[in-house]
Backbone bond lengths (Angstrom), bond angles and torsions (degrees), N, CA, C in turn:
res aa  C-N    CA-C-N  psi(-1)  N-CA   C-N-CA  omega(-1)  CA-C   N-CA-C  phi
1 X - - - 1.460 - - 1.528 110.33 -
2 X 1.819 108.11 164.87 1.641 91.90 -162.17 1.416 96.18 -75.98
3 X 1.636 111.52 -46.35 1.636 106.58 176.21 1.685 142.37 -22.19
4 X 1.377 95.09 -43.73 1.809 121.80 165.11 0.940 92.20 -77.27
5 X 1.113 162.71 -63.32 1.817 160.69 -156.92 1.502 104.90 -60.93
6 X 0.751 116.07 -79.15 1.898 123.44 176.30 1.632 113.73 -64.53
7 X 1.212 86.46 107.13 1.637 106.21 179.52 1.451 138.82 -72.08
8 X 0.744 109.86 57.84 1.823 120.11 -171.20 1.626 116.62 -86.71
9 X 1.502 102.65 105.30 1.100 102.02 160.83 2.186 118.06 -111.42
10 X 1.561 88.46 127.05 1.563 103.34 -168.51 1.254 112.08 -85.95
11 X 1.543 134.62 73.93 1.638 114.39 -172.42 1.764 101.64 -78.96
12 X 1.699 68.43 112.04 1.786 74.20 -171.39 1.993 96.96 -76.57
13 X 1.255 124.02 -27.88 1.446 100.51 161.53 1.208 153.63 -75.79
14 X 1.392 98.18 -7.17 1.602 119.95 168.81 1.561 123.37 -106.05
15 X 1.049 111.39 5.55 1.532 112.36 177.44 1.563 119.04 -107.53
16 X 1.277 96.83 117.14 1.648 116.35 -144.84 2.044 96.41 -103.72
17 X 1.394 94.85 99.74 1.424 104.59 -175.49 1.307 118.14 55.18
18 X 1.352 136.67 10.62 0.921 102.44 171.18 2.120 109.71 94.93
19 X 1.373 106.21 2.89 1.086 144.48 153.71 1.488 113.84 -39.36
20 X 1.291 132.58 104.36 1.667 118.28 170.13 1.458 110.92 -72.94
21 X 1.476 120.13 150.43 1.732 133.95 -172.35 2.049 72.98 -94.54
22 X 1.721 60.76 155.50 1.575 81.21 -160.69 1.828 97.58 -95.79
23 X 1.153 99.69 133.79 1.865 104.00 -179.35 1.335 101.51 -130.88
24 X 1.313 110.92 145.62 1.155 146.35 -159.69 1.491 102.53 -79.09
25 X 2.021 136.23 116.25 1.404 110.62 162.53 1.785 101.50 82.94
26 X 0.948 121.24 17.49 1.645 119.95 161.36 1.428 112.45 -70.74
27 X 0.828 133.34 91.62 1.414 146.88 179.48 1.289 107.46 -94.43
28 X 1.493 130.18 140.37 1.810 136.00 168.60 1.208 91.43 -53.86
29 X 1.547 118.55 -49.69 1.889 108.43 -167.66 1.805 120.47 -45.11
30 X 1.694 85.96 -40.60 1.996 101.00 -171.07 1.343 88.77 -72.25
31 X 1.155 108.64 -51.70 1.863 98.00 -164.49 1.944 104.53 -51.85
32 X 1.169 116.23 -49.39 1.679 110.49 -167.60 1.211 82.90 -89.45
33 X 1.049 171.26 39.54 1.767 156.49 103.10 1.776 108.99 -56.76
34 X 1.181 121.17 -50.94 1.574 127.51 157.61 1.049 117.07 -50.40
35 X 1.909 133.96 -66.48 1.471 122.23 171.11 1.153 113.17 -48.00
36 X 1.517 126.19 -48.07 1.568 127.92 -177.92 1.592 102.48 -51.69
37 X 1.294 117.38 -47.21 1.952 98.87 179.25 1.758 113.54 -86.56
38 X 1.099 103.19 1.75 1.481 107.03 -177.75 1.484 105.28 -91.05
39 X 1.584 101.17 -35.03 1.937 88.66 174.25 1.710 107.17 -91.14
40 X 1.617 123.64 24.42 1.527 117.61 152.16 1.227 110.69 -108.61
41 X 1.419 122.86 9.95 1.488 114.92 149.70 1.548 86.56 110.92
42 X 1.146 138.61 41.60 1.471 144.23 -168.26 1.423 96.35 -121.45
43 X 1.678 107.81 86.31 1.673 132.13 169.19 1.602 92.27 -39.19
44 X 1.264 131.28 -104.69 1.490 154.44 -173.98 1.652 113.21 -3.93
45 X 1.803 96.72 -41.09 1.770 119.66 -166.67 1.889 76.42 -75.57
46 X 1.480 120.39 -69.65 1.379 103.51 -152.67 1.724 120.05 -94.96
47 X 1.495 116.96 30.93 1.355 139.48 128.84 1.565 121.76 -44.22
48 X 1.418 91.40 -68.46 1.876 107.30 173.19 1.323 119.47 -34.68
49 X 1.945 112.86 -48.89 1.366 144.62 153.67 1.608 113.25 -15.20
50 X 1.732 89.08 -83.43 1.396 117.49 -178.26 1.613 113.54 -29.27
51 X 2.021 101.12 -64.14 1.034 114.60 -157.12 1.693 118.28 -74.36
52 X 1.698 104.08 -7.36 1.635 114.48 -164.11 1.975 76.10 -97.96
53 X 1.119 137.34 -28.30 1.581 109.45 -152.02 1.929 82.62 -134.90
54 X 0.925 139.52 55.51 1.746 136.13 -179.80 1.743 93.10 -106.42
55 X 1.299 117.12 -29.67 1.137 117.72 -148.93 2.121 96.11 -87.30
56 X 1.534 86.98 -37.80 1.633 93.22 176.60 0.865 134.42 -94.80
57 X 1.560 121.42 1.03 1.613 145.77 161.20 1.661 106.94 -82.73
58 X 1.495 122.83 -35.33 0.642 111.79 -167.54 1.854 112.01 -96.59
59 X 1.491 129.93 -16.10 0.986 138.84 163.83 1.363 105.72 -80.16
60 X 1.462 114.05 -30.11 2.342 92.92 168.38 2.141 100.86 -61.73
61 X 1.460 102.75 -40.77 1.635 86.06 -168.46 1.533 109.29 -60.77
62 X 1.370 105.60 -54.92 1.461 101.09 160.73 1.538 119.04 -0.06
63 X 1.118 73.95 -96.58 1.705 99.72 -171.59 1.731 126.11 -42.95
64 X 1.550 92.32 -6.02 1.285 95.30 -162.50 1.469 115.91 -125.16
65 X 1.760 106.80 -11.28 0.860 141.32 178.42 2.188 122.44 -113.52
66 X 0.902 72.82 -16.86 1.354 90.48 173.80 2.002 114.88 60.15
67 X 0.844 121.62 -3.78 1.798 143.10 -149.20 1.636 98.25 -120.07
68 X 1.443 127.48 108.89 1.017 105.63 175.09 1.930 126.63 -73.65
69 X 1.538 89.00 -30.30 1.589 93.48 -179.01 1.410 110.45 -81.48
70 X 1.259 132.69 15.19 1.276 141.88 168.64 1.069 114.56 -115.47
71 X 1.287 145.12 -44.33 1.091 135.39 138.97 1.797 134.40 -26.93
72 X 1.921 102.30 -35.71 1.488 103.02 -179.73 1.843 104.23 -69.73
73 X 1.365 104.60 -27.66 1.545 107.25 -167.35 1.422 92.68 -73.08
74 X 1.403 120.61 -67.17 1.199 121.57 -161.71 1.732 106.46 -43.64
75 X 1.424 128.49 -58.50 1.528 125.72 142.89 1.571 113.81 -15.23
76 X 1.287 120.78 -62.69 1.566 107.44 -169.76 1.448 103.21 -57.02
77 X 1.473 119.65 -54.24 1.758 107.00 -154.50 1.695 89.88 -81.80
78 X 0.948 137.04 -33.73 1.654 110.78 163.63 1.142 121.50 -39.19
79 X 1.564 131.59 -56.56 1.283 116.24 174.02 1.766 126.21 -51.62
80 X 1.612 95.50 -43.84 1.376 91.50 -173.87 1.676 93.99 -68.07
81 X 1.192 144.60 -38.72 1.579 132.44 -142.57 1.928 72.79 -90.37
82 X 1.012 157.76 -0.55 1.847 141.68 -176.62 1.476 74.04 -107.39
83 X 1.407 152.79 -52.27 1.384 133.14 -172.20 1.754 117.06 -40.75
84 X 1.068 94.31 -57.13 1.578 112.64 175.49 1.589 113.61 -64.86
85 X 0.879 87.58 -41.31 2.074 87.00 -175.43 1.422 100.51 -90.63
86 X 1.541 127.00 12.11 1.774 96.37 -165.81 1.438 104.28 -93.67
87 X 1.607 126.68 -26.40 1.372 116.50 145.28 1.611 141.91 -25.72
88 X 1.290 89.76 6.09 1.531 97.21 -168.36 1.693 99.48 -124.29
89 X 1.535 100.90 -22.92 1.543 110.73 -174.56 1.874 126.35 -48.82
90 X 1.264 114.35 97.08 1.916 97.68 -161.84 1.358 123.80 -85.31
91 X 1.540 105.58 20.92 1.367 119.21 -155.35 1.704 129.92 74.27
92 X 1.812 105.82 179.15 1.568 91.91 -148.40 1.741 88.08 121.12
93 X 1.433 84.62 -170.48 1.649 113.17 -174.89 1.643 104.47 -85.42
94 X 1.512 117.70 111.63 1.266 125.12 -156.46 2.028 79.95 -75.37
95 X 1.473 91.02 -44.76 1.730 102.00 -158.87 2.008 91.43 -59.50
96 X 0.816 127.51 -37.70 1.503 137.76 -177.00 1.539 102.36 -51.32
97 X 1.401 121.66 -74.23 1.295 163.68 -170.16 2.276 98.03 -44.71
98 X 1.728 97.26 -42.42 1.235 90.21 -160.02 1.982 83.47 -112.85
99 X 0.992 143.58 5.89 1.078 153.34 145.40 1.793 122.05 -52.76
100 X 1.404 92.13 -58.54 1.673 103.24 159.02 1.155 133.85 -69.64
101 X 1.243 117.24 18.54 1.887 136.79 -156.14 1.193 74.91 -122.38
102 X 1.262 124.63 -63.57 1.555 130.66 -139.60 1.448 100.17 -82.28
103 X 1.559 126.05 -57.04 1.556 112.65 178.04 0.939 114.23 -85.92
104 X 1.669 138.69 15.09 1.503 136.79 145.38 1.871 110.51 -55.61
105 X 1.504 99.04 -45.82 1.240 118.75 -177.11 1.748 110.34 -60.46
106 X 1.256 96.14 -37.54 1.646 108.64 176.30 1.605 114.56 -69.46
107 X 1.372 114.70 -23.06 1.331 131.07 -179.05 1.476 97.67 -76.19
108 X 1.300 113.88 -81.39 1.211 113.93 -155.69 1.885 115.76 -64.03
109 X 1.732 106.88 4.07 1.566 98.51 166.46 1.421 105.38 -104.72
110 X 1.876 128.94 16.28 0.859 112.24 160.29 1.569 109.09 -84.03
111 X 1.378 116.17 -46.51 1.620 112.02 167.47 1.419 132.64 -25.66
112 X 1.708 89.54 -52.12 1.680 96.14 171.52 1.058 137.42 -55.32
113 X 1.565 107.93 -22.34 1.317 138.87 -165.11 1.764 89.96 -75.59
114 X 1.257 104.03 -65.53 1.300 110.73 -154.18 1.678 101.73 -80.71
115 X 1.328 140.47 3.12 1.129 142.96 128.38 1.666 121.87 -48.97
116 X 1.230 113.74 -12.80 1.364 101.67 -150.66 1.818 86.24 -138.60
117 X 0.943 126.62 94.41 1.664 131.40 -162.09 1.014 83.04 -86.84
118 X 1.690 155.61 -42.14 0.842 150.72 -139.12 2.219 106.14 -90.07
119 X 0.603 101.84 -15.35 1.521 134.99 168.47 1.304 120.41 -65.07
120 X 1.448 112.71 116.03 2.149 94.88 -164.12 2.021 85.27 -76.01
121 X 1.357 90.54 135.03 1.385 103.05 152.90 1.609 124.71 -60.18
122 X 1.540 106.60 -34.01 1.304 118.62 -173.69 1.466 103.59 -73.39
123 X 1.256 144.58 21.93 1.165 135.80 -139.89 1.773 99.87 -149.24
124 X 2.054 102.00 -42.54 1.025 84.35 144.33 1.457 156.87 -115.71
125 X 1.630 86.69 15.13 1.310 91.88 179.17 1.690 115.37 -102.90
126 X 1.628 100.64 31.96 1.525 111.50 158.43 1.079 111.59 99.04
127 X 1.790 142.23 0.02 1.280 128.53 -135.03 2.144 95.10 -90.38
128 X 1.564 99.91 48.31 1.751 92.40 -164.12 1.480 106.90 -96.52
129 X 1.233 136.97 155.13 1.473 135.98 163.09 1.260 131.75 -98.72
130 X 1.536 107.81 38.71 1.866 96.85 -178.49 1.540 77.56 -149.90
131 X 1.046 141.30 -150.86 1.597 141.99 -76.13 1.564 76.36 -110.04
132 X 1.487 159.47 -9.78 1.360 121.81 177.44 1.475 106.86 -97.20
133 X 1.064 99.56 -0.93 1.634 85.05 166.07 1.429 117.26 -116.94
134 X 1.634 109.59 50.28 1.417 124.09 -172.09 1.526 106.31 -150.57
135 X 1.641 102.13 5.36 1.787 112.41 156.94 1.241 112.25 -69.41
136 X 1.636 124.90 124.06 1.819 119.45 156.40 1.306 100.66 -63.37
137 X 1.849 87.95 134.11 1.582 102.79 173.69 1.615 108.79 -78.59
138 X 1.001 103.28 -155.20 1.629 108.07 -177.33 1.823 97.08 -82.44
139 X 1.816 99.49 170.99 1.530 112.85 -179.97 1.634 116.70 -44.69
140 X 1.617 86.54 -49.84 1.771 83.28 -163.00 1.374 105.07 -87.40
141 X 0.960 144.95 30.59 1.697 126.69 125.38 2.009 124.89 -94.22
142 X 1.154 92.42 8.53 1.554 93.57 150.64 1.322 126.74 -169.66
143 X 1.369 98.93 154.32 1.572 119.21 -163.96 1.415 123.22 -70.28
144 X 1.237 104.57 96.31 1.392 119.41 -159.53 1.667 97.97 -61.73
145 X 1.396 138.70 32.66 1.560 128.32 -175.71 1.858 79.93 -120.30
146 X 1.052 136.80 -33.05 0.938 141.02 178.93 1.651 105.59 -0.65
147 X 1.595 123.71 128.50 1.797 94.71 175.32 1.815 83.75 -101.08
148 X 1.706 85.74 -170.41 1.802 96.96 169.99 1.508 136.61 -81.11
149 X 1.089 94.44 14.53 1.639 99.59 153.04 1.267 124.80 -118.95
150 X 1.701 101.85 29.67 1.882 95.67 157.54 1.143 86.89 -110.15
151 X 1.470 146.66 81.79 1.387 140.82 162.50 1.596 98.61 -86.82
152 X 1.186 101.52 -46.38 1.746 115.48 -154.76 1.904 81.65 -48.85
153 X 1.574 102.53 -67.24 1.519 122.42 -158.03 1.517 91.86 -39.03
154 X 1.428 119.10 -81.65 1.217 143.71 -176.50 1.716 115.07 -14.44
155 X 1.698 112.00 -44.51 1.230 99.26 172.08 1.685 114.98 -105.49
156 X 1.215 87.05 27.29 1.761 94.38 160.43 1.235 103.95 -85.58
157 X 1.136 102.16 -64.96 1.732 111.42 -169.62 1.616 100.70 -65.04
158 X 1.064 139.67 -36.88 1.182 102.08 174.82 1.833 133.88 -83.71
159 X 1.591 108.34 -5.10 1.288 140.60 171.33 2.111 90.08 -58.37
160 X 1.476 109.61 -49.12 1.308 128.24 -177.36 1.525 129.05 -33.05
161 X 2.005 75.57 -61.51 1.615 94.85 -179.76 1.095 126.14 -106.08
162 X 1.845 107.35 13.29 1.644 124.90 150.24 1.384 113.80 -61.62
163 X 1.481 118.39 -48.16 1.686 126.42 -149.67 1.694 87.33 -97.84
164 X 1.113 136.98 -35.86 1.451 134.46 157.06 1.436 137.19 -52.48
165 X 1.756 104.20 -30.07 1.624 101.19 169.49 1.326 100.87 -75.49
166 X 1.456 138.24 -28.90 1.258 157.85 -158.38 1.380 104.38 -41.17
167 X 1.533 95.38 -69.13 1.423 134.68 -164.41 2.071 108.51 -67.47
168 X 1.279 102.07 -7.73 1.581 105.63 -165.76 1.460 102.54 -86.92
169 X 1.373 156.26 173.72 1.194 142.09 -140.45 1.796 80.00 -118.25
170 X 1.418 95.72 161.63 1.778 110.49 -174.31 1.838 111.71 -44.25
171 X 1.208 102.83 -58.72 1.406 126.05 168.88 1.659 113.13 -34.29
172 X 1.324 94.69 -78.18 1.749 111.34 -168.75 1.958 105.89 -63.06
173 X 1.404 102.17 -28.61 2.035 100.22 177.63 1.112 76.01 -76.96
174 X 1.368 144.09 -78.87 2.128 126.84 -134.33 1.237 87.22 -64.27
175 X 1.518 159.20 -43.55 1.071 130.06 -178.54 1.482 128.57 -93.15
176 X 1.066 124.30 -1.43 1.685 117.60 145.22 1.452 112.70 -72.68
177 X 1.437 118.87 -57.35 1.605 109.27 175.27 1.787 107.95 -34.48
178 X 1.227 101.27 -70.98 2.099 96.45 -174.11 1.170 118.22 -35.47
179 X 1.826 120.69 -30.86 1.152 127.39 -158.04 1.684 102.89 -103.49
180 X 1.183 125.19 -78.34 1.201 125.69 173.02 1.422 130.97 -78.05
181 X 1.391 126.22 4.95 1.148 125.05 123.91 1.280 161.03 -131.99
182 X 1.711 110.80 14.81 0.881 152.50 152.72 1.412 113.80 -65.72
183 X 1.357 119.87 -52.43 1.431 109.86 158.38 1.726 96.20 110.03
184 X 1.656 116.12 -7.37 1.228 104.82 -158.60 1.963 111.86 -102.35
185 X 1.816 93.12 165.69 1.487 85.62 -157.50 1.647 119.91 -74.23
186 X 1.188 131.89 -156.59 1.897 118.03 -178.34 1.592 107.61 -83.07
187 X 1.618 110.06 -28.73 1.178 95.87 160.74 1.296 137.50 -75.90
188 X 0.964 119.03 -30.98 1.444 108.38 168.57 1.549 118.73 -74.78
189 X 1.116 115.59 -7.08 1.508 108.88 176.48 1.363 104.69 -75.00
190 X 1.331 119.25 -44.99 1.023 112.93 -176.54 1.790 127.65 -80.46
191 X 1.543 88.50 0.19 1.856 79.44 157.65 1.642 103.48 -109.10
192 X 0.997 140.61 14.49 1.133 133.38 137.27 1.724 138.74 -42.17
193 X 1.763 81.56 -55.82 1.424 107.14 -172.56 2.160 92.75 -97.76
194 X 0.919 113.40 1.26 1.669 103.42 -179.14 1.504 102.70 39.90
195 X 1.352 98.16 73.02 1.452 91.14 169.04 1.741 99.17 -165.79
196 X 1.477 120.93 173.14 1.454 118.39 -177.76 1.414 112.00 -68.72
197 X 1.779 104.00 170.98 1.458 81.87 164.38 1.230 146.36 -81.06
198 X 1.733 84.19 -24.49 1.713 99.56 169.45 1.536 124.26 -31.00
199 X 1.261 109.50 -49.13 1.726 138.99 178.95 1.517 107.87 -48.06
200 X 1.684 103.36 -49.87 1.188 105.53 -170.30 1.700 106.64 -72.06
201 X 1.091 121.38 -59.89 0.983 115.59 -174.98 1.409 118.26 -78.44
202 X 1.293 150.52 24.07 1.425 155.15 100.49 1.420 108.82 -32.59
203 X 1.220 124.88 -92.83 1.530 131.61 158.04 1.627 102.92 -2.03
204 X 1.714 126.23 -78.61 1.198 114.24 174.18 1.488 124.66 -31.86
205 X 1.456 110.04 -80.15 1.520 135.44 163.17 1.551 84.42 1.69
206 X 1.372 100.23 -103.41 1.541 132.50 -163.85 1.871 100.09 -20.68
207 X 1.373 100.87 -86.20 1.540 127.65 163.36 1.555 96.94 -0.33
208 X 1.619 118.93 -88.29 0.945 128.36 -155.32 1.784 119.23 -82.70
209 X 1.644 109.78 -11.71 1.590 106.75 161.16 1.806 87.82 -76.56
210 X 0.820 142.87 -48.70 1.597 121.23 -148.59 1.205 106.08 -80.85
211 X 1.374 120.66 -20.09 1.696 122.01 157.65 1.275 127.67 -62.27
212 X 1.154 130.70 -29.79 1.352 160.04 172.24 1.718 107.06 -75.54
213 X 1.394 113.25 -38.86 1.749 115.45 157.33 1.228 101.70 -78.15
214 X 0.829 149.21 -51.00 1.526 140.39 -176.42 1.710 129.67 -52.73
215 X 1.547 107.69 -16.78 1.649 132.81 -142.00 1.535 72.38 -118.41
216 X 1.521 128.37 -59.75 1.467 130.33 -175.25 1.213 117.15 -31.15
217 X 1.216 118.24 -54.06 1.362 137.31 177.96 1.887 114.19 -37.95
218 X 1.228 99.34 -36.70 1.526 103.03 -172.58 1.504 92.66 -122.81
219 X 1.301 143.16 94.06 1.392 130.39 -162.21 1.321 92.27 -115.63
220 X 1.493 136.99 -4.26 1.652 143.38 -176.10 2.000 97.91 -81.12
221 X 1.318 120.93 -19.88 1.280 134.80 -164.31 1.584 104.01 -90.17
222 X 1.476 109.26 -47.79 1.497 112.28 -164.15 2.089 114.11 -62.90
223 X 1.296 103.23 151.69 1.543 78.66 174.18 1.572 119.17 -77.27
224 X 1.065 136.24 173.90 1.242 144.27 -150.07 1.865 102.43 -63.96
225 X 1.114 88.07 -56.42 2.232 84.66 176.46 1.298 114.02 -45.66
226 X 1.115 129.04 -20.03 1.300 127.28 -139.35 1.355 102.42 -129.48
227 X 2.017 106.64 -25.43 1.710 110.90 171.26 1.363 100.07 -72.15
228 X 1.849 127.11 -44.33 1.062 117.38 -173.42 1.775 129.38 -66.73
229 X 1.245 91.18 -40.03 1.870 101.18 146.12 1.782 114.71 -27.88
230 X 0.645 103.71 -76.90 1.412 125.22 -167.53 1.379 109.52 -47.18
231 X 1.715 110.33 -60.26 1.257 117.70 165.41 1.498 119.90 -45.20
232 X 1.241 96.05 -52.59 2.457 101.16 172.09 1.242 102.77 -33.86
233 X 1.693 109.67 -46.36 1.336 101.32 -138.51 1.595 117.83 -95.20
């Protein structure tokens, strides 16, 4: 089966936003030499796939989903459903291409959700207290001078700005996640999201003032640049 075929392993405790592991010699050439044997049906070629982008498919569901063991699934059938479709792939941003698999995938278990009343809502829209709100977010929400005894603080605030991306409308989180912690550029967000760029970066804009109201709320949490920010503002 393709599921058994495609190899995904999700460390859902070590995968830090959604962060790619860093590999040695990634070249555009290797990457379209891999899709090229992955769309002749070359299991092994789109493993390689799996294993260069699992880490950033699987911190957008994260992130978007709030659930870690729902998120790892929702990750599994993305890979397998980009196994099946990558024959179809015409080039472009492979990482784009299999990104939009993944929060399509994130879409359609909110539907399910809401088919299924019987289903805690709270469940998927993250309301959990152990390991997703114990992912480091991206750089720029904290102050990398930080010493080691703001640990305690540190996973407040980032527990913070777990239950706060949460809260941001479907739209406006997938596009701060791509952007500020995903790392990725406006174009590719926006072939993610199939949409202009204008969109995208409105969506950001938007996204990231209402995160920034949300962060207000606890301003004893933020690191110091960012309390005094706050205070201006």
């Amino acid at each position: 089966m393709v599921a058994a075929a495609v190899h995904l392993q999700v460390r859902m405790r070590e995968a830090h936003m959604g962060r790619q592991t860093p590999h040695a010699d990634h070249s555009e050439g290797d990457e379209q030499l891999l899709v090229a044997r992955s769309q002749r049906g070359d299991v092994p070629a789109f493993n390689q796939l799996v294993e260069r982008y699992q880490d950033s498919a699987y911190g957008l569901a994260l992130r978007m989903l709030g659930d870690p063991e729902l998120a790892a699934d929702v990750t599994q059938d993305a890979f397998v459903s980009a196994f099946r479709a990558v024959e179809r792939f015409r080039g472009g941003s492979f990482r784009a291409w299999l990104l939009r698999i993944v929060s399509n995938a994130c879409y359609d278990q909110w539907r399910a959700a809401r088919r299924r009343p019987t289903m805690s809502l709270e469940l998927v829209a993250g309301d959990d207290h152990g390991e997703a709100a114990h992912q480091e977010p991206h750089d720029s929400f904290i102050d990398d001078r930080w010493n080691p005894e703001a640990t305690a603080l540190r996973g407040e605030l980032i527990e913070l700005i777990s239950r706060a991306l949460l809260q941001l409308p479907p739209e406006q989180r997938l596009a701060v996640v791509l952007s500020d912690v995903q790392g990725l550029a406006y174009d590719e967000i926006a072939e993610v999201m199939q949409t202009s760029l204008g969109t995208v970066k409105s969506r950001i804009a938007r996204g990231r003032s209402h995160l920034r109201d949300l962060l207000r709320t606890h301003p004893e949490l933020l690191p110091s640049r960012y309390r005094r920010a706050s205070e201006m503002g």
